[in-house]
TORMARLUM-500659 format. One record per residue (C-alpha): residue number from 0; y, x, z; residue in three letters. Coordinates in steps of 0.1 Angstrom, whole numbers, plus 2048, in hexadecimal, padded with zeros to 3 digits. Example, Ala and Ser with C-alpha at 12.3 -4.5 7.8 and 13.67 -1.06 7.14 Angstrom:
% residues 2
<rec><num>0</num><py>7D3</py><px>87B</px><pz>84E</pz><residu>ALA</residu></rec>
<rec><num>1</num><py>7F5</py><px>889</px><pz>847</pz><residu>SER</residu></rec>
//
This chain:
% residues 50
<rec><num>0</num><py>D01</py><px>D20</px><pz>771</pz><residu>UNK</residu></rec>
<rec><num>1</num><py>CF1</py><px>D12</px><pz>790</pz><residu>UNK</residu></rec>
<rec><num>2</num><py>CEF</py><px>CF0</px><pz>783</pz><residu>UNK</residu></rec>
<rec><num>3</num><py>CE7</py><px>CFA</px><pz>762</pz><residu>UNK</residu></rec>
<rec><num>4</num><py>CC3</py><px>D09</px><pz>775</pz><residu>UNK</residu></rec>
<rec><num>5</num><py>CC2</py><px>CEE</px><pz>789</pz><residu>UNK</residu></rec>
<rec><num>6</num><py>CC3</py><px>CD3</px><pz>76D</pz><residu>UNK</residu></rec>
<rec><num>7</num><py>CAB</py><px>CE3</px><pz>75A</pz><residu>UNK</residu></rec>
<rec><num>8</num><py>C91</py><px>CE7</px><pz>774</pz><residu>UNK</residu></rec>
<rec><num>9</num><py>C92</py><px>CBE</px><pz>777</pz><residu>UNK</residu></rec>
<rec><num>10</num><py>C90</py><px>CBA</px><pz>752</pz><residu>UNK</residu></rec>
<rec><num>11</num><py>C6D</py><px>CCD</px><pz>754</pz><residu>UNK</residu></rec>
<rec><num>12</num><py>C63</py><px>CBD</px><pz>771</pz><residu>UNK</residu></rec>
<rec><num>13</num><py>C64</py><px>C9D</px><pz>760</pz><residu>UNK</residu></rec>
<rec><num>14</num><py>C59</py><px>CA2</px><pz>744</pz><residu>UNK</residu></rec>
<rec><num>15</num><py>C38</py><px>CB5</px><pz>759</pz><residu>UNK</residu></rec>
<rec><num>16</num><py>C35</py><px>C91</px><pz>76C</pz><residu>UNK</residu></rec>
<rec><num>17</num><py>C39</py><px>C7C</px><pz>74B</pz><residu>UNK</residu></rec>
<rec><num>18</num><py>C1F</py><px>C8E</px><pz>73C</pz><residu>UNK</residu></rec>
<rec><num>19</num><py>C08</py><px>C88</px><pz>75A</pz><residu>UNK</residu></rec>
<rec><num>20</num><py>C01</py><px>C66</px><pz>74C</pz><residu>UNK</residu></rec>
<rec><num>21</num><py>BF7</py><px>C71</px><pz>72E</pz><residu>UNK</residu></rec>
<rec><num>22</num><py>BD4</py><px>C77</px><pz>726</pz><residu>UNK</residu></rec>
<rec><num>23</num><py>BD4</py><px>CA1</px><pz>720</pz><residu>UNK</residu></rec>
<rec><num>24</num><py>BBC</py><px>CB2</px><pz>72B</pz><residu>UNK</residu></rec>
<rec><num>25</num><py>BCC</py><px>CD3</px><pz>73D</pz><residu>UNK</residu></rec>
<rec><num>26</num><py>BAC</py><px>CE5</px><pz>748</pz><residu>UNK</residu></rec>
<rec><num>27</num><py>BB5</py><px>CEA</px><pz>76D</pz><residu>UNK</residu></rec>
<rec><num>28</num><py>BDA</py><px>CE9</px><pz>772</pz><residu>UNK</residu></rec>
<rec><num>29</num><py>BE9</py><px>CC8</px><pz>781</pz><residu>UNK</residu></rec>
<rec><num>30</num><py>C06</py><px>CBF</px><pz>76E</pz><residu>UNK</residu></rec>
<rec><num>31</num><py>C0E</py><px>CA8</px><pz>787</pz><residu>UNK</residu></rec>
<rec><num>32</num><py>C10</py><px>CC5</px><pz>7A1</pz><residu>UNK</residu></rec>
<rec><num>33</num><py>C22</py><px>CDA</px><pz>78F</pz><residu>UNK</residu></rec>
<rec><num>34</num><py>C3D</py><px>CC1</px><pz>786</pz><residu>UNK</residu></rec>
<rec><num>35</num><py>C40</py><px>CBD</px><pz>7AA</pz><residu>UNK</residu></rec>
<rec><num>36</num><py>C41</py><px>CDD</px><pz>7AE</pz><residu>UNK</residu></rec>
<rec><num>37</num><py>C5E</py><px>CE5</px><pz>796</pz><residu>UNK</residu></rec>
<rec><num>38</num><py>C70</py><px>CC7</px><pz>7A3</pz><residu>UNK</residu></rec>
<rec><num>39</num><py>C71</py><px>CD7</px><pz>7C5</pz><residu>UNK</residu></rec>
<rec><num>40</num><py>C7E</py><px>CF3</px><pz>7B9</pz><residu>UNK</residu></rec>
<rec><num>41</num><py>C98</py><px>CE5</px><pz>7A7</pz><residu>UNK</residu></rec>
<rec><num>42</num><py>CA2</py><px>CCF</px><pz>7C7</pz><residu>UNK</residu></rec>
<rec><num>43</num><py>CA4</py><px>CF2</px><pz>7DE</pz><residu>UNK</residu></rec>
<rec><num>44</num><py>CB3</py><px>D06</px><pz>7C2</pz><residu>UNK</residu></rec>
<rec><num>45</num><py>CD5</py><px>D04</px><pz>7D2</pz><residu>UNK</residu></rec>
<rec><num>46</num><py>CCA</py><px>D14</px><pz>7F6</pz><residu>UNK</residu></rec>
<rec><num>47</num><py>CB4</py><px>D2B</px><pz>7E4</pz><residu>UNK</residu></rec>
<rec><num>48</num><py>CD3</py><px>D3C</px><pz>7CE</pz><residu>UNK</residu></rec>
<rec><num>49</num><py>CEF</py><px>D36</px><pz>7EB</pz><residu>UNK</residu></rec>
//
């Protein structure tokens, strides 16, 4: 189930990045950061369940 989480959370993070270079307008919230963000989490996900 772990990985399951874990896989996910990288799927959104890239797809959060990839639509970074797209020209959206997102009024305020970096998509770029956010992608970052969830890409973090999904690399510490393991420490943070254990």
């Amino acid at each position: 189930m772990s990985l399951a989480v874990q896989a996910f959370l990288h799927i959104i993070a890239v797809i959060l990045i990839a639509l970074t270079a797209l020209p959206l307008r997102t009024r305020g919230v970096a998509l770029a950061l956010l992608g970052a963000a969830c890409a973090l989490l999904a690399y510490a996900w393991p420490v943070i369940t254990s």
